[in-house]
TITIMAR-496392 format. One record per residue (C-alpha): residue number from 1; residue in one letter; chain; y, x, z. Coordinates in nm, 2 decimals. Layout:
N
ATOM  NUM  A  A  Y  X  Z;
...
***
This chain:
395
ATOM  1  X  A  0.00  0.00  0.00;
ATOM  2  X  A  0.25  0.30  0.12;
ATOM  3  X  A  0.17  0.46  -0.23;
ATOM  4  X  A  0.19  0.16  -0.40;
ATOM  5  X  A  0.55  0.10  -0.25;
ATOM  6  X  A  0.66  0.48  -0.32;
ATOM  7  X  A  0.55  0.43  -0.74;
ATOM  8  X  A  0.76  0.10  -0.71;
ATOM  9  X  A  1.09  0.25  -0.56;
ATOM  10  X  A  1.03  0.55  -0.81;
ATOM  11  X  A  1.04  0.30  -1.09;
ATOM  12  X  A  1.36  0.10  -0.92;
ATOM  13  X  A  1.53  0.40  -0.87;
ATOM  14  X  A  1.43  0.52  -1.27;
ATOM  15  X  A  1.55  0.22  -1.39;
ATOM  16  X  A  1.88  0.18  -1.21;
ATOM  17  X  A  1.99  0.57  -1.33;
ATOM  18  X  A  1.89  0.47  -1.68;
ATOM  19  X  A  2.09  0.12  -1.68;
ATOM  20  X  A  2.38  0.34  -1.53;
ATOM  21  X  A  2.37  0.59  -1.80;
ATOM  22  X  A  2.35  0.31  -2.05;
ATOM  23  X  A  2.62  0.14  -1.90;
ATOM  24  X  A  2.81  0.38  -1.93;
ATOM  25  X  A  2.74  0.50  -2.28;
ATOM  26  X  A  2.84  0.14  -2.37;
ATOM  27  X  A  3.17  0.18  -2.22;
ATOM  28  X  A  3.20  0.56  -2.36;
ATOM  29  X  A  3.13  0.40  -2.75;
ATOM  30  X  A  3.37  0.11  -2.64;
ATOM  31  X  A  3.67  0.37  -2.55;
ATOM  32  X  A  3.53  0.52  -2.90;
ATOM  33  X  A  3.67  0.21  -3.08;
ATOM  34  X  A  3.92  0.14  -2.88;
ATOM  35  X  A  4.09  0.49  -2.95;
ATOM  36  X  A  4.04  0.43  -3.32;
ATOM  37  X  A  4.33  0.19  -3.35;
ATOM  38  X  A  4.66  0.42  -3.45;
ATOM  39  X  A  4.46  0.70  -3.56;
ATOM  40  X  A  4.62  0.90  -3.81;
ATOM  41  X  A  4.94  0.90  -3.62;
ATOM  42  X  A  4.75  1.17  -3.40;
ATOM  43  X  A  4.69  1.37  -3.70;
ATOM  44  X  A  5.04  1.37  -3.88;
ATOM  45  X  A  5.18  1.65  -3.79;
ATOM  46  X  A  5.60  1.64  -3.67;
ATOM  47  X  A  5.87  1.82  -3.81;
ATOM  48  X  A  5.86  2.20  -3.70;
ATOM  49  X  A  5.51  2.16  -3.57;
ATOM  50  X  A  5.39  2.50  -3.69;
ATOM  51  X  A  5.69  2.65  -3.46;
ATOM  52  X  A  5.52  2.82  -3.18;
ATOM  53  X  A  5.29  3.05  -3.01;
ATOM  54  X  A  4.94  3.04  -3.16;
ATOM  55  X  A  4.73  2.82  -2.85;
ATOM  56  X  A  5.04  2.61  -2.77;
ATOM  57  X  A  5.01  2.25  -2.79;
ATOM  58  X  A  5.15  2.05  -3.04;
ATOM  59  X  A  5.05  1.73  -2.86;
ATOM  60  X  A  4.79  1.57  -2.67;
ATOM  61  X  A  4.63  1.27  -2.55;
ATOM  62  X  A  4.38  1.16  -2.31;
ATOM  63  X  A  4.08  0.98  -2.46;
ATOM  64  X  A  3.94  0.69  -2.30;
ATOM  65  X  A  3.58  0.72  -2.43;
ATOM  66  X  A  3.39  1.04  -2.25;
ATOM  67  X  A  3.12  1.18  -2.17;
ATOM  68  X  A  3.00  1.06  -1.86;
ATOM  69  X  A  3.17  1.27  -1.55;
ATOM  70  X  A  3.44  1.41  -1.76;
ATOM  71  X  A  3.75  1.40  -1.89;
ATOM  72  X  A  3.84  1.48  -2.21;
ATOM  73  X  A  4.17  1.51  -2.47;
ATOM  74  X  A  4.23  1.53  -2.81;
ATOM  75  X  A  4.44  1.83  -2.92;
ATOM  76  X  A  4.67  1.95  -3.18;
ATOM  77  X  A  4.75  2.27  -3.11;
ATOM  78  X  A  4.90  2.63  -3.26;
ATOM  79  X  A  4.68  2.90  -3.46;
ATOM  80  X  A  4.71  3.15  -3.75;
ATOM  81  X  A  4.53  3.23  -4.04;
ATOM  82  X  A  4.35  3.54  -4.12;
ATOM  83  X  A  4.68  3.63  -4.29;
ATOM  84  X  A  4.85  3.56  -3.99;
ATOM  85  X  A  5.03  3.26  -4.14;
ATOM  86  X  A  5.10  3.02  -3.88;
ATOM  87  X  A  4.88  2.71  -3.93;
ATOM  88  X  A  4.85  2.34  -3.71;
ATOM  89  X  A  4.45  2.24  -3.62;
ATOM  90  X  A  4.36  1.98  -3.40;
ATOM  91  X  A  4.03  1.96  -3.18;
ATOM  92  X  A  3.89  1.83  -2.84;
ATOM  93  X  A  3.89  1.92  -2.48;
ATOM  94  X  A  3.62  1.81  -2.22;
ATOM  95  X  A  3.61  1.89  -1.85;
ATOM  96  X  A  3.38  1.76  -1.62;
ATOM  97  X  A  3.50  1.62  -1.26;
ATOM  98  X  A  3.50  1.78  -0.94;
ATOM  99  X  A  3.68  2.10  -0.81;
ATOM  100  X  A  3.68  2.41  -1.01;
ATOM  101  X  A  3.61  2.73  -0.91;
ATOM  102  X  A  3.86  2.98  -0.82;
ATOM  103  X  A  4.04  3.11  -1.14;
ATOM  104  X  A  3.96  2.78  -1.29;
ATOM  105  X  A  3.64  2.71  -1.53;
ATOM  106  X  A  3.46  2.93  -1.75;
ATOM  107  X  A  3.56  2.80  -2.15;
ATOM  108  X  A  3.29  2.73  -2.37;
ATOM  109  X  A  3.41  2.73  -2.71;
ATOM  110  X  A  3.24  2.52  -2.91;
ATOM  111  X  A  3.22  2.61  -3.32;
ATOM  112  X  A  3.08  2.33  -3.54;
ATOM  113  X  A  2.85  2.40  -3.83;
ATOM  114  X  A  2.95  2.24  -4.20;
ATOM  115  X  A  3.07  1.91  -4.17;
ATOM  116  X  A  3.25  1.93  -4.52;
ATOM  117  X  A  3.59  1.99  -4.60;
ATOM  118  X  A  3.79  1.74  -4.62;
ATOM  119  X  A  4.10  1.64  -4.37;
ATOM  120  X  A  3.86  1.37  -4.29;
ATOM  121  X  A  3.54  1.54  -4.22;
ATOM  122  X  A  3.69  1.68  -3.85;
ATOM  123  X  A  3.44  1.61  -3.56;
ATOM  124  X  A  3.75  1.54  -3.34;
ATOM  125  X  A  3.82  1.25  -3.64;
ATOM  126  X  A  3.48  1.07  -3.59;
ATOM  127  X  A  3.43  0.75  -3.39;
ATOM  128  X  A  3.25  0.96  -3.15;
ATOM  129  X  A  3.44  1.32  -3.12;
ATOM  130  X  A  3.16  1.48  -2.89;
ATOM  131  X  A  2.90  1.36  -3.13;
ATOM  132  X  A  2.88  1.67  -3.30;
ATOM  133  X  A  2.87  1.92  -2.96;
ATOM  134  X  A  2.53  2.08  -2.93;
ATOM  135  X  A  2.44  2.06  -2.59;
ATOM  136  X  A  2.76  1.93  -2.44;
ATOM  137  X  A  2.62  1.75  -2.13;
ATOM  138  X  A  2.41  2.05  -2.06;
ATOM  139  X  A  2.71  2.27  -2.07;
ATOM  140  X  A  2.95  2.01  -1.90;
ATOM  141  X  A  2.64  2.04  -1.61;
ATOM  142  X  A  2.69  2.41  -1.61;
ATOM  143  X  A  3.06  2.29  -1.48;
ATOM  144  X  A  3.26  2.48  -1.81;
ATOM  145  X  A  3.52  2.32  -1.98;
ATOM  146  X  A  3.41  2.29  -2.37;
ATOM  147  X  A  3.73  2.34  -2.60;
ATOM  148  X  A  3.60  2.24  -2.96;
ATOM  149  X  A  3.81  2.31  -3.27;
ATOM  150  X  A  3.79  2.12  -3.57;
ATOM  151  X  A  3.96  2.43  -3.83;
ATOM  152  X  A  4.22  2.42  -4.02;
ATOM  153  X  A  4.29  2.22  -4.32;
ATOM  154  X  A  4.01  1.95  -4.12;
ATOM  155  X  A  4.20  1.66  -3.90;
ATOM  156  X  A  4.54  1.78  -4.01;
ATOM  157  X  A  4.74  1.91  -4.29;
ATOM  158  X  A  4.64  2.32  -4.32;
ATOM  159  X  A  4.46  2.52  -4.58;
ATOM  160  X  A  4.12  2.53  -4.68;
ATOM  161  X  A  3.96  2.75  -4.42;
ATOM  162  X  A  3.55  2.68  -4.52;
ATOM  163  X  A  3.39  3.03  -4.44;
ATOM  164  X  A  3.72  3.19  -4.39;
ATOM  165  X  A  3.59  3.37  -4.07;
ATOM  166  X  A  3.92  3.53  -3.99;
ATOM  167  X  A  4.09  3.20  -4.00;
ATOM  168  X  A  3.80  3.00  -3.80;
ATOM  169  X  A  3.76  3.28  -3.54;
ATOM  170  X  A  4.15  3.28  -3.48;
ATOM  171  X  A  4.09  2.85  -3.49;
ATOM  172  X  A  3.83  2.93  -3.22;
ATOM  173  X  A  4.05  3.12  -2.98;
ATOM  174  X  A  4.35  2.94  -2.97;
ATOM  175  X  A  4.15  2.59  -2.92;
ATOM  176  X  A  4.07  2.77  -2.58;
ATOM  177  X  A  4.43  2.86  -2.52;
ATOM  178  X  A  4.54  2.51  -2.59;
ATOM  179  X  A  4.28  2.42  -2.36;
ATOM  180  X  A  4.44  2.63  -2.08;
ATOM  181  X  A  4.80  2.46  -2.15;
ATOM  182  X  A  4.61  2.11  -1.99;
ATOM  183  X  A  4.62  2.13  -1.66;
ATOM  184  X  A  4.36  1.88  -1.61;
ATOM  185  X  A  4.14  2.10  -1.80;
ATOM  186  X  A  4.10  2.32  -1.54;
ATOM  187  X  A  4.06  2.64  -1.78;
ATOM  188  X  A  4.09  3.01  -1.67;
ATOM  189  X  A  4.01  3.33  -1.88;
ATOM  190  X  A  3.66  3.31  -1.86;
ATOM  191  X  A  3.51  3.23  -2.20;
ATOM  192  X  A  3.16  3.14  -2.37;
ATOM  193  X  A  3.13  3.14  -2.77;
ATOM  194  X  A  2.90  2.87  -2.89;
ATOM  195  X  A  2.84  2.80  -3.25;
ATOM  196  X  A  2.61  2.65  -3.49;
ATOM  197  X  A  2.58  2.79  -3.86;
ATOM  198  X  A  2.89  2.84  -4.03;
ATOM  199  X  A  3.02  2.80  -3.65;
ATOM  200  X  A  2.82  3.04  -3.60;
ATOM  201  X  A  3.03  3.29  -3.82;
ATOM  202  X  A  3.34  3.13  -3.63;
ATOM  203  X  A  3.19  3.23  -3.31;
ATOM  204  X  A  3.11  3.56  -3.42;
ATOM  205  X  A  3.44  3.65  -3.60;
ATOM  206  X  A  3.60  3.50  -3.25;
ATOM  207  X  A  3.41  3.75  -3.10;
ATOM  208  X  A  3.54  4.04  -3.27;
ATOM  209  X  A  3.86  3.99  -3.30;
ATOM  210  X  A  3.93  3.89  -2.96;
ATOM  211  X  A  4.00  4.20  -2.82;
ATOM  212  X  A  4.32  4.25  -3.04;
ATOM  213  X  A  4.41  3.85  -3.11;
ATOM  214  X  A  4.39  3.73  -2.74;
ATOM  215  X  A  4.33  4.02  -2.50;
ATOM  216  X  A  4.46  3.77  -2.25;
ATOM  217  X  A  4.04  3.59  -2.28;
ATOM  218  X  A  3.79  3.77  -2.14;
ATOM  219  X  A  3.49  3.68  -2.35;
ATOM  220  X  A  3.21  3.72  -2.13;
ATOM  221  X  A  2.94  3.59  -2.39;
ATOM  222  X  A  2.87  3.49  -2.77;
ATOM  223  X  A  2.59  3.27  -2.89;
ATOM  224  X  A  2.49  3.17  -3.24;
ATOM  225  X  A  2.27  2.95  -3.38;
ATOM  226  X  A  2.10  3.03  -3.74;
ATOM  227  X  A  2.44  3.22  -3.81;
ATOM  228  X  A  2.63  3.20  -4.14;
ATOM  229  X  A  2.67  3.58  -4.08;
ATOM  230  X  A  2.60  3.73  -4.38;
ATOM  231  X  A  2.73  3.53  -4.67;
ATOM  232  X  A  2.60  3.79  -4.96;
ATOM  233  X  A  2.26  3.69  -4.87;
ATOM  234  X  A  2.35  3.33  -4.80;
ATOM  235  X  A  2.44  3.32  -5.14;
ATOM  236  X  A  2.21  3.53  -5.31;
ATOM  237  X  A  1.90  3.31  -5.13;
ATOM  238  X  A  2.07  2.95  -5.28;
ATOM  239  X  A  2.26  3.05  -5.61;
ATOM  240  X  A  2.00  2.85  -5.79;
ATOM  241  X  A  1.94  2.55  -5.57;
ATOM  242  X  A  2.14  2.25  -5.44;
ATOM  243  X  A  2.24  2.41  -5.09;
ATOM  244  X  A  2.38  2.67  -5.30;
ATOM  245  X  A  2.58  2.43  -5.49;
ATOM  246  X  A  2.72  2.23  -5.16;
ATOM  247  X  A  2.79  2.53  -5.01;
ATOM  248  X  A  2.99  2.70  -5.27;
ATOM  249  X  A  3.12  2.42  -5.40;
ATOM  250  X  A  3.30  2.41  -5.04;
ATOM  251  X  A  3.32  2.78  -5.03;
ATOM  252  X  A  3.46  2.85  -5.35;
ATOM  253  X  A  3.72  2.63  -5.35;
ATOM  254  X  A  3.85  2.73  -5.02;
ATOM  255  X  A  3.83  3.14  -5.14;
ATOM  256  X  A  4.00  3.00  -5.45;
ATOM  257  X  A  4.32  2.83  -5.21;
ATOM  258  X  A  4.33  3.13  -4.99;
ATOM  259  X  A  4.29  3.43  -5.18;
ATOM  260  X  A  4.39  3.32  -5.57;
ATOM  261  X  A  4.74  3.36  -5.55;
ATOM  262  X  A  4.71  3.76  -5.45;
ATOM  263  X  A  4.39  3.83  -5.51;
ATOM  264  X  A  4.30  3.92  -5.93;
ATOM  265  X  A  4.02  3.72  -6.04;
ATOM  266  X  A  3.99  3.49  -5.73;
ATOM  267  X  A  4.00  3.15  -5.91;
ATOM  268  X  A  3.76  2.85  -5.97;
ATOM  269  X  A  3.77  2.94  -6.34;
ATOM  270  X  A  3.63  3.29  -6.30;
ATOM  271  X  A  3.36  3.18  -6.12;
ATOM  272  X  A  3.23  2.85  -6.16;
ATOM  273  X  A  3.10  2.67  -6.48;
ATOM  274  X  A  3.31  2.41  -6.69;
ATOM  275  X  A  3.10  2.17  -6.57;
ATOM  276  X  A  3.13  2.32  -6.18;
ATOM  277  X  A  3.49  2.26  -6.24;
ATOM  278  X  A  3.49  1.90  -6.29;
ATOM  279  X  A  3.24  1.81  -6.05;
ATOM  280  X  A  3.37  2.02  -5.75;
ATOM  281  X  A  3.69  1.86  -5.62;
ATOM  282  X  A  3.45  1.52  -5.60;
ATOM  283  X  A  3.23  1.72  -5.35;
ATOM  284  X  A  3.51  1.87  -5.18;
ATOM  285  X  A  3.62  1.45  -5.08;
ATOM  286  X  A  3.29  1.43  -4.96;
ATOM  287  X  A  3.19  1.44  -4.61;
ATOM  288  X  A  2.83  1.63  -4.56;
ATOM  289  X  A  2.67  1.41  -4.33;
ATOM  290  X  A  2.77  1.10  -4.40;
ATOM  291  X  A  2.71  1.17  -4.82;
ATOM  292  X  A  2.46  1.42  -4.83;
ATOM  293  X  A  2.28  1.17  -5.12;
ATOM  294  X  A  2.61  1.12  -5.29;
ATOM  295  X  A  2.66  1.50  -5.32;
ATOM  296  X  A  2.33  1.59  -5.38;
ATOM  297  X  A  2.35  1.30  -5.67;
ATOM  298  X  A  2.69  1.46  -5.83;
ATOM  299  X  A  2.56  1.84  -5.76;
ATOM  300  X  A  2.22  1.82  -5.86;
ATOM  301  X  A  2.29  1.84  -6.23;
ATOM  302  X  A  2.47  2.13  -6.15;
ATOM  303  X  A  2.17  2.31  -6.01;
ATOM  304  X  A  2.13  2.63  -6.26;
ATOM  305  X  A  2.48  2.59  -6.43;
ATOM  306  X  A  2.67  2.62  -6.12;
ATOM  307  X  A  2.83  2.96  -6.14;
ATOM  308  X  A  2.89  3.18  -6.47;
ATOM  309  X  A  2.88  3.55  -6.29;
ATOM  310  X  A  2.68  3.60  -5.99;
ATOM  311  X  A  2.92  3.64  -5.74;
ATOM  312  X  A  2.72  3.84  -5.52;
ATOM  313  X  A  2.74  4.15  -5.72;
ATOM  314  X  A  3.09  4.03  -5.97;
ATOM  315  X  A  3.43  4.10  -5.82;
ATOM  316  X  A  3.65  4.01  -5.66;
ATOM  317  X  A  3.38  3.79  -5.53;
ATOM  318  X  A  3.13  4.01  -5.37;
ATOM  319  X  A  3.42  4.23  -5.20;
ATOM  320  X  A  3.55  3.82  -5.05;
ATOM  321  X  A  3.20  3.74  -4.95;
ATOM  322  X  A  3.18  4.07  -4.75;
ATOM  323  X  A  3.45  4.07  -4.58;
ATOM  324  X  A  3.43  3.71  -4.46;
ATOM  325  X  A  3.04  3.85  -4.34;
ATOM  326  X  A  3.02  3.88  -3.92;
ATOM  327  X  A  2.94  4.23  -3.81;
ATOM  328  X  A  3.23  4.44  -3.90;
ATOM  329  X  A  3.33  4.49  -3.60;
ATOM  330  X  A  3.16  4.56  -3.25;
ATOM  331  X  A  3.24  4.37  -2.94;
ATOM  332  X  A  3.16  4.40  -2.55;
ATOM  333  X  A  2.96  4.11  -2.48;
ATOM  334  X  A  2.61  4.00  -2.49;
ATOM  335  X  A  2.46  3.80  -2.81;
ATOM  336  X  A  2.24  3.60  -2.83;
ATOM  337  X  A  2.08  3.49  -3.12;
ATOM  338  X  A  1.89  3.12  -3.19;
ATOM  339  X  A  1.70  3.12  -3.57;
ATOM  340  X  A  1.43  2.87  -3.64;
ATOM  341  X  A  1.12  3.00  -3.87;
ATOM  342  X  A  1.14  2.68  -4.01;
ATOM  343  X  A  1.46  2.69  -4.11;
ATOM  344  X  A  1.51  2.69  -4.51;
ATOM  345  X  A  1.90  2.76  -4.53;
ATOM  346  X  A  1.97  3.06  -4.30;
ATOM  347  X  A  1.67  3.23  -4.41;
ATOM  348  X  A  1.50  3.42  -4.08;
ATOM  349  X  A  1.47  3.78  -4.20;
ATOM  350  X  A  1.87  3.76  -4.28;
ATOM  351  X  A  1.91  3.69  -3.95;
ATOM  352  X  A  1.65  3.95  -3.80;
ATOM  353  X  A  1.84  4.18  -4.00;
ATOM  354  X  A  2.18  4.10  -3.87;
ATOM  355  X  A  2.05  4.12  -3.52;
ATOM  356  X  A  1.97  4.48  -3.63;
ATOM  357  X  A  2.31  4.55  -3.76;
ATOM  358  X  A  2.46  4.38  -3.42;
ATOM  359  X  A  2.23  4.63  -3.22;
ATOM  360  X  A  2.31  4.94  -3.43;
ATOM  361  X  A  2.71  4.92  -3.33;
ATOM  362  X  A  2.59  4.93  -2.92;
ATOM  363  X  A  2.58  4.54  -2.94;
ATOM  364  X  A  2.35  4.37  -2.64;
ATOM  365  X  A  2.15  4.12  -2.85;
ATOM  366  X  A  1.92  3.90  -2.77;
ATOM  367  X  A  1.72  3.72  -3.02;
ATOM  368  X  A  1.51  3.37  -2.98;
ATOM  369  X  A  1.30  3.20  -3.25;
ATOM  370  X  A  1.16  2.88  -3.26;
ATOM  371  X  A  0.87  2.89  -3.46;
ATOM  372  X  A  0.91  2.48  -3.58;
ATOM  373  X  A  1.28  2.46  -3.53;
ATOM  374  X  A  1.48  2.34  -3.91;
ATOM  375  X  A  1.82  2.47  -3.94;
ATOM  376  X  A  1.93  2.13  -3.85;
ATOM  377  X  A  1.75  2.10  -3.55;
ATOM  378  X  A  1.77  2.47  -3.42;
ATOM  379  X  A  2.08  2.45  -3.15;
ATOM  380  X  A  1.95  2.20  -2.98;
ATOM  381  X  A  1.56  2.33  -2.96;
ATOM  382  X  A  1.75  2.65  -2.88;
ATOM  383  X  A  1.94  2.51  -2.56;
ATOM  384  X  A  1.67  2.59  -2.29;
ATOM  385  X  A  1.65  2.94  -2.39;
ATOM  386  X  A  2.02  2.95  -2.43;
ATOM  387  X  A  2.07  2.84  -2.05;
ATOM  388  X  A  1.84  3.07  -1.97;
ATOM  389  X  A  2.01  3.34  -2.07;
ATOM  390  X  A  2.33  3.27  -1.98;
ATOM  391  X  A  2.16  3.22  -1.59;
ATOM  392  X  A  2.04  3.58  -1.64;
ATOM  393  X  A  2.39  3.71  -1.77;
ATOM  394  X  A  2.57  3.56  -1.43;
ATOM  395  X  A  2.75  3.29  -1.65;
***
């Protein structure tokens, strides 16, 4: 009968955390669709809006939809680009409750992988702006504050910044200095890179330039998922398939905005096919999540008459593609590396290689594979390991 009892209250008490996490994931996706009303106001940037410090705020608002526990804003907030032009991005802030530890919270910065490139595409845009955070309760849990950049030329007007990693890594950085201007956020100097992908080059590039770009931060750790690290190999593995097309279709357009005016030879029409020229700008409207069929659909006749010099060994191209590549550059703090052998995008011997390179410049690296993990699905198999590590590091 005692036992009996016990398995009941353990069921009660189940139940009742469950309906309380579900009640308040209704109200979370409710404070979603509230916030959606006035929208784009947020995102129009005001006159002299580009004046400032790089991590000052722009503005901010509160959002009423959070994670449970937390508080979190939405952000538009002061960066550069890798040419140190002065640039507006706009991203999220999330803090969980209770006191913070002396010095404030340790940052995690939280670098998405593709989500397209259009203004539209932003995570922070979404119904759901935390949607796209890999592991955000777990690191909300851990008691950081997560500052999540969207890049520029995504939520507000900027340039083209797709696999820029200057440009991201700079994005990166000052997202956790805007974070630091809340004072809700409770954000000290403390910080975590986190990325996924081509956040994964954001991270990484945030990682090495740090030192120099905001020796204010101390960053005390850098994670990647299945990196977009070395983009001669990225390219050279999908030049003849669709990822290859989304990708550079993306890719190239954004090298073509940022580099074409200074650099010879840097334009869509040196590079990509007739037909690549007519089909790319309706890719570049397209979201990649919500119209992966519709841009597989427009780019899979492009699939073998995509490009008309192999960029990977044509210049100006291949000297681009390098220099936006992670690993230039050494940096002080541990790595760790996530790769799934399942994954079919970032191949895994480019990114056992990499982790090579990282070591041979005194880098501490640690590297985790997942033997059934996808590229889609490798941050978030990763996320045990990842805590793991950062429990071993004193994080």
């Amino acid at each position: 009968m005692i036992r009996r009892r016990i398995r009941w209250t353990a069921v009660v008490l189940i139940a009742v955390a469950v309906g309380a996490v579900l009640i308040a994931e209704e109200g979370r996706l409710v404070g979603d669709e509230f916030e959606r009303s006035g929208i784009d106001a947020f995102y129009a940037q005001p006159d002299g809006a580009v004046t400032g410090d790089p991590g000052t705020l722009v503005r901010s608002e509160p959002l009423a939809g959070t994670p449970l526990a937390a508080d979190a804003w939405r952000v538009m907030y002061r960066s550069t680009t890798d040419a140190g032009d002065p640039v507006v991005v706009t991203g999220v802030v999330v803090t969980p409750w209770g006191p913070p530890p002396p010095g404030g919270r340790t940052v995690l910065a939280w670098a998405h992988p593709t989500t397209g490139a259009a203004r539209t595409c932003a995570p922070s845009y979404g119904l759901d702006p935390f949607l796209g955070i890999e592991g955000l309760r777990t690191l909300l849990d851990r008691g950081y504050t997560v500052a999540a950049t969207d890049y520029a030329g995504m939520g507000t007007d900027g340039p083209d910044s797709y696999l820029i990693g200057g440009t991201e890594g700079r994005n990166v950085l000052d997202a956790v200095r805007a974070a630091r201007a809340i004072p809700g956020a409770q954000a000290g100097a403390d910080v975590v890179l986190w990325g996924h992908s081509q956040g994964g080059q954001a991270a990484l590039f945030a990682a090495q330039d740090a030192a120099a770009y905001a020796p204010e931060l101390d960053v005390v750790a850098v994670a990647a998922a299945a990196p977009a690290a070395d983009l001669l190999s990225l390219m050279k593995d999908h030049l003849d398939d669709i990822s290859g097309v989304t990708i550079g279709a993306y890719a190239f357009t954004a090298y073509a905005e940022t580099y074409g005016a200074t650099v010879p030879g840097a334009t869509l029409d040196a590079v990509l096919t007739p037909a690549a020229q007519r089909l790319v700008p309706q890719m570049n409207e397209l979201c990649l999540l919500s119209n992966l069929d519709r841009l597989h659909q427009i780019g899979g006749p492009l699939v073998g008459d995509f490009v008309s010099v192999d960029p990977t060994t044509t210049e100006p191209w291949r000297t681009l593609l390098t220099q936006n590549s992670a690993g230039a550059v050494a940096f002080d703090a541990p790595l760790f590396l996530a790769q799934g052998l399942s994954d079919q995008l970032i191949l895994p011997e480019d990114t056992a290689a990499f982790a090579a390179s990282e070591r041979s410049l005194g880098i501490d690296v640690t590297e985790q594979t997942i033997p059934w993990a996808t590229h889609a699905t490798i941050a978030y198999l990763a996320l045990p390991f990842l805590v793991a590590w950062l429990d071993a590091h004193g994080v």
